[in-house]
N, C-alpha and C positions, 0 to 999 in steps of 0.2 A: 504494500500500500504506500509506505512511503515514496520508492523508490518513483510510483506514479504519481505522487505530489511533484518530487523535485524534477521539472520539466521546463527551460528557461530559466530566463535570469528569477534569482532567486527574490527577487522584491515582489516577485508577481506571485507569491504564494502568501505573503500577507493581507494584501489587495484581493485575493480572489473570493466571493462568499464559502460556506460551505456548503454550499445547495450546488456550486459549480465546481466541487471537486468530484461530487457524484461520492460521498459520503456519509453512512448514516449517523447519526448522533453517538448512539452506541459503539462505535466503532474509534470517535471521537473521545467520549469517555474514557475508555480503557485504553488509551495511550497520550502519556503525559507528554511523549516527545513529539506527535501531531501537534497536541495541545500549544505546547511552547512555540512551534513554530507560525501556528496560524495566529498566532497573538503578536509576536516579532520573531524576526528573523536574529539569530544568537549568533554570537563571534567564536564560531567552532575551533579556530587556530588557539586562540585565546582561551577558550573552552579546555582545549585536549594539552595545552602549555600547565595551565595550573591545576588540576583536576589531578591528584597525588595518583601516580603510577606503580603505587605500594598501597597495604590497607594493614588496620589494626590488626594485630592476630594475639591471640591465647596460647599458651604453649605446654605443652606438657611431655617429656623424655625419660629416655633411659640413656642414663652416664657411666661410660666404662674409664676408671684413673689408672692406666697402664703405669703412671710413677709412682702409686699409693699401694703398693702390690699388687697391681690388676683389680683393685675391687672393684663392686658397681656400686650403681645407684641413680640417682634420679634428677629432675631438674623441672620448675615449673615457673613459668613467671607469662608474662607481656611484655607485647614489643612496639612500639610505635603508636601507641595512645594518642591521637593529635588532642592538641588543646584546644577549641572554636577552630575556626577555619585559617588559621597559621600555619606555619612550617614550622612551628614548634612541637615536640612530640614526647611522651615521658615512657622508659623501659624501665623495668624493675625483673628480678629473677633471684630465686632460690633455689641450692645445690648440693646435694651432699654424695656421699657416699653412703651405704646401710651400716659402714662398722663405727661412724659417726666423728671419725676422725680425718675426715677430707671434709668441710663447708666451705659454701661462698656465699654473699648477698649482696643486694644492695640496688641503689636506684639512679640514673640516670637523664637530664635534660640532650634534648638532639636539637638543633637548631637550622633546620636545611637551608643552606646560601642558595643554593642556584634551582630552578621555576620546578615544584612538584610534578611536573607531569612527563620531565625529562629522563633520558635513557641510562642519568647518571647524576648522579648527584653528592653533596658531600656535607659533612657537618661536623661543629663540633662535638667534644662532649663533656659535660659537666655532671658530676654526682660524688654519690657517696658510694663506698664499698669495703665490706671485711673479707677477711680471705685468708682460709689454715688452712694447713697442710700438716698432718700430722702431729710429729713434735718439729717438723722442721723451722715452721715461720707461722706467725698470727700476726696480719698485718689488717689494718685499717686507717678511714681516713678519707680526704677528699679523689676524689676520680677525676680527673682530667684528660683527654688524647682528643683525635678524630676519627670521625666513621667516615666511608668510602662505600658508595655502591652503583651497583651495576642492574640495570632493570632490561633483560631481554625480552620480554614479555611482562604486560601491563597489567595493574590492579592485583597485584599478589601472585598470575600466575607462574613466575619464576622469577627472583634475581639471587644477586650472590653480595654479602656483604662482610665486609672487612673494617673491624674495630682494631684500633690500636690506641691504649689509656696507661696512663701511670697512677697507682693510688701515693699519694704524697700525705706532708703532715705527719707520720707517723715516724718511730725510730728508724727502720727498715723501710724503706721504698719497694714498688713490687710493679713489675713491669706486665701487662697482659692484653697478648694477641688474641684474636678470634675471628676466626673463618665461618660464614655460616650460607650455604646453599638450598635454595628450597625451589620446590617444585609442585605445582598443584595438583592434586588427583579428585578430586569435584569442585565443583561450584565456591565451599564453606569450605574446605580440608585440603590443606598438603601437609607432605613431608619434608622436614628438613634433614639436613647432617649439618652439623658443625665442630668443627676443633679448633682447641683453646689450649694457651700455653700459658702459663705461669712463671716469671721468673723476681729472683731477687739476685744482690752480689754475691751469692755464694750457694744457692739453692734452686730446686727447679721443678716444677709440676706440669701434667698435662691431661688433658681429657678428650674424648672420642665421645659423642651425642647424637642419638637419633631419635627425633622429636616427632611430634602430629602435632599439627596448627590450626585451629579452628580461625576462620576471619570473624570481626567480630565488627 
């Protein structure tokens, strides 16, 4: 139906009644994107520029700490909570191991610089974070680094992202990488993987995660 709306310059779909599009009412109703355009005509470049080419997701995994002697365990948190309609966005996530001697927490500010609806984007990042390892280190404190991503496919169904933060303020500094790749399998749910390293000046941690992502 659309496709026999958009027929000529585009200003003549504003102009035209609906009695001359050969459209019933009903038909009207039940698409808000008719709707939109028989009312004005939208700035679609503008529209598909800032229109976030990512979406809010729920997370919830299973964590294998090949440096913690292989144990497993788990991980749940959020990821890109926008604030109102900003390029501001809040993660928070929770980690451990089941032998209760590997945790992580803590939460996060993203502030994306360059237009949400692009194939790549970048941001800071500001938060808080603790983070043990055993008896090796228990470090916490302010989070600081940048995220980096890559959107090959729009609206959650694939990118890959790359966090790089230091938690500062505390006696011990603690340096940590994280890779995390996702891919959608319906509509509401993909999978991810992600791996994370952990470093301090004399010690070192890492994790292996495979998540389900609810969009939210």
């Amino acid at each position: 139906m659309l496709a026999a709306v958009y027929v000529g310059p585009t200003s003549a779909i504003a102009q035209t009644p609906n009695s001359d599009l050969n459209l019933s009412p009903e038909v009207i109703e039940q698409s808000p994107v008719l709707q939109r355009w028989l009312d004005s005509i939208p700035n679609l470049s503008e529209d598909i520029r800032n229109d976030p080419s990512f979406v809010t997701r729920v997370q919830l995994g299973y964590s294998y700490f090949p440096s913690s002697d292989s144990t497993s365990g788990f991980i749940i948190g959020v990821e890109d909570a926008f604030i109102g309609k900003t390029p501001l966005t809040v993660s928070a996530d929770y980690q451990q191991n089941f032998r209760g001697d590997r945790q992580a927490y803590g939460a996060d500010l993203h502030y994306y610089v360059l237009p949400l609806g692009g194939y790549v984007n970048v941001s800071p990042i500001v938060g808080y974070r603790y983070a043990k390892a055993a008896n090796d280190y228990s470090v916490s404190g302010a989070n600081v680094g940048v995220r980096l991503r890559a959107v090959p496919s729009r609206t959650g169904a694939a990118d890959i992202t790359l966090d790089q933060s230091w938690i500062v303020g505390d006696s011990e500094g603690l340096s940590i990488t994280q890779v995390n790749v996702g891919y959608a399998l319906t509509q509401d749910l993909r999978l991810s993987t992600d791996l994370e390293w952990q470093r301090t000046a004399d010690e070192g941690d890492s994790r292996v995660g495979v998540n389900l992502e609810w969009f939210y």
